[in-house]
N, C-alpha and C positions, 0 to 999 in steps of 0.2 A: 559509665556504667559501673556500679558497688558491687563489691564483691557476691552479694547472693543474687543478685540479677544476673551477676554469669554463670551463675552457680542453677538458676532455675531455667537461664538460656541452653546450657550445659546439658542437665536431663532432660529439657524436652527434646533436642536436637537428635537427644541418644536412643531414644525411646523410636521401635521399628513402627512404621505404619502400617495399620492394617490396612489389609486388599479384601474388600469386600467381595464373595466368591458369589454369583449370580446364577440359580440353580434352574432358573427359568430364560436361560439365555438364547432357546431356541424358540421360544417365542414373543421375541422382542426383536423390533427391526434393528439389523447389525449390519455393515457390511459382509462380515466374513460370514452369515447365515447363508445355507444354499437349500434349496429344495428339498434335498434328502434329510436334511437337518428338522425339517417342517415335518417330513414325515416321519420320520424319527418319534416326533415329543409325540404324538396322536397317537402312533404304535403303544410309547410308554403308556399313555394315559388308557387304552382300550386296555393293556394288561393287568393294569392296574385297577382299572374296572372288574373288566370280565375274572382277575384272582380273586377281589372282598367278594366280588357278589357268586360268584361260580362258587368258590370253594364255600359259601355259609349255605348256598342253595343244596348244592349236594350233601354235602354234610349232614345237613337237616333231614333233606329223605331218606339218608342213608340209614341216619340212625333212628329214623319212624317205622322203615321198616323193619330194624331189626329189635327195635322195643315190641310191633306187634305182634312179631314173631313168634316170641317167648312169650308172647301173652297168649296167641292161640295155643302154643303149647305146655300152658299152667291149666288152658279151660279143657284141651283134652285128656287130660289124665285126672286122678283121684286117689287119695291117701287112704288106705285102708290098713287095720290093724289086720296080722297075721301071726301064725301058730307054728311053730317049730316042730318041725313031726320026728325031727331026730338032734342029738347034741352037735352041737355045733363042733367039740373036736374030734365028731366023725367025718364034718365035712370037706372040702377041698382048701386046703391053702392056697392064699395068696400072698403071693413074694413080694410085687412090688407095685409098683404105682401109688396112687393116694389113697386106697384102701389097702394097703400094705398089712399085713398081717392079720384081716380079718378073714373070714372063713366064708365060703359058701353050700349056704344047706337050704333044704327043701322048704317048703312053707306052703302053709295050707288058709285059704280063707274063705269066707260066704260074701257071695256078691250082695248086689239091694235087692235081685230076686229071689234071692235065696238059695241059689246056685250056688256048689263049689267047686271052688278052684285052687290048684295046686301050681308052685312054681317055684321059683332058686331067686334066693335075694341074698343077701351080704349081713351077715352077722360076728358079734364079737366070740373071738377063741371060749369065754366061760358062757353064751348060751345054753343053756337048755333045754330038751325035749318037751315041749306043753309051753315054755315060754313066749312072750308074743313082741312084735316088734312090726312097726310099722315101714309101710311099701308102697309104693307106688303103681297105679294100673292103668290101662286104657281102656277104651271102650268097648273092647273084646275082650277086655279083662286079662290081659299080658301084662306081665312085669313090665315096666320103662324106670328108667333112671330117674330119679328124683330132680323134678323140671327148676331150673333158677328161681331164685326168689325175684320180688319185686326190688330188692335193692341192686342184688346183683346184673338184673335184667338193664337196668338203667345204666349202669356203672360200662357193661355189654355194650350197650346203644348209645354212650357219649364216644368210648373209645373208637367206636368202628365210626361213627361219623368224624371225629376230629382225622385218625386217618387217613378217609375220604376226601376232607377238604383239602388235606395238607399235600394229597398225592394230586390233587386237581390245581393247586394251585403250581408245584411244581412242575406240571403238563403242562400248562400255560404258559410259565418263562420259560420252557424250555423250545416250544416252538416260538416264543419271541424270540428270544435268544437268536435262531436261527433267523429269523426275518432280519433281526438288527445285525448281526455278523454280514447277510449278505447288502446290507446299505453300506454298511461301513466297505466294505470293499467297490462297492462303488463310489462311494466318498475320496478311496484311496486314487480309484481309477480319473474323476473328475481333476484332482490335482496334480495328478502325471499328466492329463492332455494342458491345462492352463500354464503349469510350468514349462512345456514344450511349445506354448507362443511366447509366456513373459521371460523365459530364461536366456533365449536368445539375444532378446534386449538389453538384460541385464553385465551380459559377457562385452556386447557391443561400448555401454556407458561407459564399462569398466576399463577395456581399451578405449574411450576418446579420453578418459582421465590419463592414462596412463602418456 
């Protein structure tokens, strides 16, 4: 043998072998496969089921309901311009939250029947008295907050369904979880009674070697 024939003897020799790791092992005839093992992979696979399809299921109603939501409540309200019956820095400040420093004053407007109506909505510190600014009402003709838009209703109704599914699906491993902790301790338990017939044996061989 020349020198690079030991030389390519050499590296392969060197070179570790892979252990091909078999992630399906529980359902392939083995010896060392038992019962609890069988039921085990059908566990996996029902979780694994019932997580894609449970969590895309709820998710989805979740967030149909809460897109219709916002949609029944765009169709019950209506934007109407309204009139400033007094300056706006006679009105009440507000300190804080996200209309932080705008004012609220009174406001006057005409329904579609020609009714009017008076109320308090949220205006900028330079309003002025006769200036008009648009509001939100309902069908009794009440102030409401200005309902989401179509983007944000969406943006609403992906969020609430993504964390619907994510809480469904972690409900699911989590009572897997417990199903497969308690095989595994019977797994544990099958092996303490087997080693309590073969162990014997095994002490026995080892004194007639000895």
């Amino acid at each position: 043998m020349n020198r690079n024939s030991r030389r390519k003897t050499a590296g392969h020799e060197s070179r570790p072998r892979r252990t091909t790791r078999s992630w399906l092992w529980r359902w392939r005839r083995n010896p060392l496969r038992r019962h609890s093992d069988v039921v085990e992979a059908w566990i996996v696979l029902a979780l694994w089921t019932l997580a894609l399809v449970g969590g895309v299921l709820t998710g989805w109603a979740v967030a149909g309901a809460v897109d219709r939501t916002f949609a029944d409540r765009r169709a019950g309200v209506h934007a109407v311009s309204a009139e400033l019956t007094e300056n706006a820095a006679d009105g009440t400040f507000i300190p804080a939250g996200y209309d932080a420093g705008r004012m609220w004053v009174t406001v006057r407007w005409t329904a579609a029947d020609g009714s009017v109506h008076t109320g308090r909505a949220k205006a900028e510190p330079t309003a002025t008295a006769g200036s008009r600014i648009q509001v939100w009402a309902n069908r009794s003709e009440l102030l409401v907050a200005a309902p989401p838009s179509k983007a944000e209703s969406t943006f609403e109704a992906v969020a609430a369904g993504a964390l619907v599914a994510q809480l469904t699906v972690t409900a699911v491993y989590g009572g897997g979880w417990l199903v497969r902790r308690r095989l595994f301790r019977q797994r544990i338990a099958e092996w303490d009674d087997e080693w309590r017939r073969v162990g014997p044996q095994w002490r026995n061989f080892s004194g007639g070697k000895g």
